[in-house]
C-alpha positions as protocol buffer text, in pm:
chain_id: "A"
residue {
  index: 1
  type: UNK
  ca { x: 0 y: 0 z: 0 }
}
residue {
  index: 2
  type: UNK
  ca { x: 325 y: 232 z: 95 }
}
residue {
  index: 3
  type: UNK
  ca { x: 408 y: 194 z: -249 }
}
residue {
  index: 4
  type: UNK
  ca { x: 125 y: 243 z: -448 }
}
residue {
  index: 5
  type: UNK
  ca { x: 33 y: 580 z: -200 }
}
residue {
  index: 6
  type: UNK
  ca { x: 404 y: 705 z: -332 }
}
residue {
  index: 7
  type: UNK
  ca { x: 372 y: 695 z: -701 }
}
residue {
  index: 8
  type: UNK
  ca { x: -38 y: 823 z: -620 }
}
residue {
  index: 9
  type: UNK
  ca { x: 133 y: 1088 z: -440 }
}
residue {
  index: 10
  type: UNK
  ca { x: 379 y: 1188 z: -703 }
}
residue {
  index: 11
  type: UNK
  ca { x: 152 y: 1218 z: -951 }
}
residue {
  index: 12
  type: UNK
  ca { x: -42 y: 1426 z: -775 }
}
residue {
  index: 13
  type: UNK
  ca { x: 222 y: 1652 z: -657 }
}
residue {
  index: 14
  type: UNK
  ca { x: 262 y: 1717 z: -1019 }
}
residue {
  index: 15
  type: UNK
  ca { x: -129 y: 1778 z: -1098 }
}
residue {
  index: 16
  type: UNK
  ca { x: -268 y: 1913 z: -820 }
}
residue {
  index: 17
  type: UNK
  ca { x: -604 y: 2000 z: -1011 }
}
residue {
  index: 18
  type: UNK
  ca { x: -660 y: 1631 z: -1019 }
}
residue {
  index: 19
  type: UNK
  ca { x: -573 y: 1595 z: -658 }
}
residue {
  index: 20
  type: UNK
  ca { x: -926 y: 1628 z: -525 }
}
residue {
  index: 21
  type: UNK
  ca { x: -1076 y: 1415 z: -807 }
}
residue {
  index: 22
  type: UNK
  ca { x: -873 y: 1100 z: -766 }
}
residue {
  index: 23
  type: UNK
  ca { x: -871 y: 1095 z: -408 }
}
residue {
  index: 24
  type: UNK
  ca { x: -1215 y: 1110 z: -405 }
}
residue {
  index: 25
  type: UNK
  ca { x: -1208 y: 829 z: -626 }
}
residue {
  index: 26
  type: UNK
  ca { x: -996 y: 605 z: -435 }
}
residue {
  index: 27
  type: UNK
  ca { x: -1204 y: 716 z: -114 }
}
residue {
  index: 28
  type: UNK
  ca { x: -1521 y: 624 z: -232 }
}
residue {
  index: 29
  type: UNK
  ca { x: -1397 y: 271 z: -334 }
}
residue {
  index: 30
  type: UNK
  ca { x: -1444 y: 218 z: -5 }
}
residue {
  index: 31
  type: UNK
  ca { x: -1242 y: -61 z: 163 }
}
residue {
  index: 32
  type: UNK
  ca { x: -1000 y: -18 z: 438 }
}
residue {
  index: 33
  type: UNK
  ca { x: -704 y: 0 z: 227 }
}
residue {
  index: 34
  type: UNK
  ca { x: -821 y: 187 z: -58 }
}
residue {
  index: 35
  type: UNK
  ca { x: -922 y: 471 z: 235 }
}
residue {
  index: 36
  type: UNK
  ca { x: -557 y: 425 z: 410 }
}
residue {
  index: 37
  type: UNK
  ca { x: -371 y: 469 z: 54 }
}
residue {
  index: 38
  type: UNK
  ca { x: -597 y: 768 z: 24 }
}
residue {
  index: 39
  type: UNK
  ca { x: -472 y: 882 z: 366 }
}
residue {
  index: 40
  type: UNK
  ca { x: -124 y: 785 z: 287 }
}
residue {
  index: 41
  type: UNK
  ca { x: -88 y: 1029 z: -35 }
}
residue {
  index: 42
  type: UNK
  ca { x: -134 y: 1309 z: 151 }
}
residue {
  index: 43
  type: UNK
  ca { x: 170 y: 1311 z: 313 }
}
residue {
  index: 44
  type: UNK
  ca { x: 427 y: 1473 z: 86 }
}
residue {
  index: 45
  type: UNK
  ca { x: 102 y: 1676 z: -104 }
}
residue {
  index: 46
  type: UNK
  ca { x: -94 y: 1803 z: 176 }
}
residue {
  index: 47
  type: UNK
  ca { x: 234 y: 2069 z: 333 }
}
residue {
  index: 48
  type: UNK
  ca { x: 243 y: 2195 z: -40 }
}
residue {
  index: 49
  type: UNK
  ca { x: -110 y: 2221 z: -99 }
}
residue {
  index: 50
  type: UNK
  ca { x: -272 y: 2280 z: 198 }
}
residue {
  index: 51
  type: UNK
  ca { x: -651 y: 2397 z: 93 }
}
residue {
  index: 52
  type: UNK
  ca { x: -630 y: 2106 z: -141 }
}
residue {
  index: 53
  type: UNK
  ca { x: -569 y: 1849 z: 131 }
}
residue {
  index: 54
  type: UNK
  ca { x: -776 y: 1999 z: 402 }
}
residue {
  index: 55
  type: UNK
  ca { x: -1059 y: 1995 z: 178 }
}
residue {
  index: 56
  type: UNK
  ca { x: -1031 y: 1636 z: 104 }
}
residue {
  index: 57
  type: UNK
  ca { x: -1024 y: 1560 z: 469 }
}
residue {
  index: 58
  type: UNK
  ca { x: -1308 y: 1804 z: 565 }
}
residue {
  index: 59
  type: UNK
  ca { x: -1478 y: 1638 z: 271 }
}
residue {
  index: 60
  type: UNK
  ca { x: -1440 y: 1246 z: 427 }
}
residue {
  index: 61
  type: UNK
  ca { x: -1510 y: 1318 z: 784 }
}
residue {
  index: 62
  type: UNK
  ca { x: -1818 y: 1168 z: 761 }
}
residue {
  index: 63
  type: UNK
  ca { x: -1757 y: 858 z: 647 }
}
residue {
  index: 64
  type: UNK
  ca { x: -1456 y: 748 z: 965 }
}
residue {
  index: 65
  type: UNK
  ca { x: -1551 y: 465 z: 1091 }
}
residue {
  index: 66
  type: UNK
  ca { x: -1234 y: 328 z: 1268 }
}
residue {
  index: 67
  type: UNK
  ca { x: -945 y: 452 z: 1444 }
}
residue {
  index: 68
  type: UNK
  ca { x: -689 y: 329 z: 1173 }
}
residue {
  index: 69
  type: UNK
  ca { x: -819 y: 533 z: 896 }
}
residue {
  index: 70
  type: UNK
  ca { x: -873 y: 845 z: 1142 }
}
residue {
  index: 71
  type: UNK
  ca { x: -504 y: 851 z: 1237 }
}
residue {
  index: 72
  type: UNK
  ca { x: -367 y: 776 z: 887 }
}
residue {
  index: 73
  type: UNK
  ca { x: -570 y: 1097 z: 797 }
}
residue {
  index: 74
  type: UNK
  ca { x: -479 y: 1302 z: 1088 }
}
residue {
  index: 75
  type: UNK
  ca { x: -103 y: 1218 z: 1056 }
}
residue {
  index: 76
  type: UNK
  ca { x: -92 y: 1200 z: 702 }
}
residue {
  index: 77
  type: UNK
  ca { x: -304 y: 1470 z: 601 }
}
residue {
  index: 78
  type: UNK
  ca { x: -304 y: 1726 z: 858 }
}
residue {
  index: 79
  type: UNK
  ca { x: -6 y: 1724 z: 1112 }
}
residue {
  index: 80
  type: UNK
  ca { x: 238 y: 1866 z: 839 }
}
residue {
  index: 81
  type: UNK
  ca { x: 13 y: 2171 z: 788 }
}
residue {
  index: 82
  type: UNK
  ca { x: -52 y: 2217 z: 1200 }
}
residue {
  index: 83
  type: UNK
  ca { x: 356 y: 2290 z: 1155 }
}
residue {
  index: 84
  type: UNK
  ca { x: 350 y: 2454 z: 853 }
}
residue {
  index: 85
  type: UNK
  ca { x: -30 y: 2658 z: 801 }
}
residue {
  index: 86
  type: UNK
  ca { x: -198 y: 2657 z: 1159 }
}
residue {
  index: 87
  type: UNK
  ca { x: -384 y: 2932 z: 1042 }
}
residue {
  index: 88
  type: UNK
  ca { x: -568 y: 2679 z: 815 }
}
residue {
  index: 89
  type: UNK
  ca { x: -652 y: 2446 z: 1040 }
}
residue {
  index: 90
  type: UNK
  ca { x: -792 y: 2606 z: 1303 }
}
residue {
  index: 91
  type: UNK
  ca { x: -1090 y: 2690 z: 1141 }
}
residue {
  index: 92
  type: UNK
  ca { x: -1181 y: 2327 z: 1114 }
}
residue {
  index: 93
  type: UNK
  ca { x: -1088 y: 2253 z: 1432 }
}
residue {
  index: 94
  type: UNK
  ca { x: -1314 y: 2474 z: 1569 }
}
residue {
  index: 95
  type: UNK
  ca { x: -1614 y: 2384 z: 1350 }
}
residue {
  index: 96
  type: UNK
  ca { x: -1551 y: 2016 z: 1469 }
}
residue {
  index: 97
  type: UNK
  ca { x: -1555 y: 2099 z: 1819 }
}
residue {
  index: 98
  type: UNK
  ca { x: -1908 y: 2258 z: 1758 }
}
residue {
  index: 99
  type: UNK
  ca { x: -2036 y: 1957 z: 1526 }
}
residue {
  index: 100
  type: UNK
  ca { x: -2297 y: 1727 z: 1692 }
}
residue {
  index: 101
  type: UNK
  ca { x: -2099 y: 1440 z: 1448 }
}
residue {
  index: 102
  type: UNK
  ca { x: -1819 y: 1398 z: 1627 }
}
């Protein structure tokens, strides 16, 4: 899966207009490892494309159901921009505090 999320993560490094579109894709095939590949491309896109990546995760939110894919996400797709762009994620942290969906 590491590899697969590497050469998924190149490409989109180098298209980041199809970013959103094909990690939707793999997202919405819906198995555990399709969802932790997602997860895992983030991690060299998401501190160069920030909006992009925190988009994508707003987007999925609903959808965690287990801890695995949650912290794949989290450590994948938004520690690197707590570091880099906290002013992003704030925002959403907020907002999730206040959802009734936790």
């Amino acid at each position: 899966m590491r590899v697969i999320a590497a050469e998924i993560g190149k490409f989109i490094q180098k298209e980041p207009s199809e970013a959103k579109l094909l990690l939707e894709t793999i997202w919405n095939e819906g198995s555990f490892e399709a969802r932790q590949i997602a997860g895992k491309c983030l991690e060299k896109f998401g501190p160069k494309n920030p909006k992009i990546c925190l988009h994508f995760v707003s987007s999925v939110l609903h959808d965690l159901d287990n801890w695995a894919v949650c912290d794949n996400l989290a450590m994948f797709g938004v520690e690197p921009i707590v570091y880099s762009n906290p002013e992003l994620v704030l925002p959403l942290s907020e907002k999730g505090i206040k959802s009734e969906n936790k």
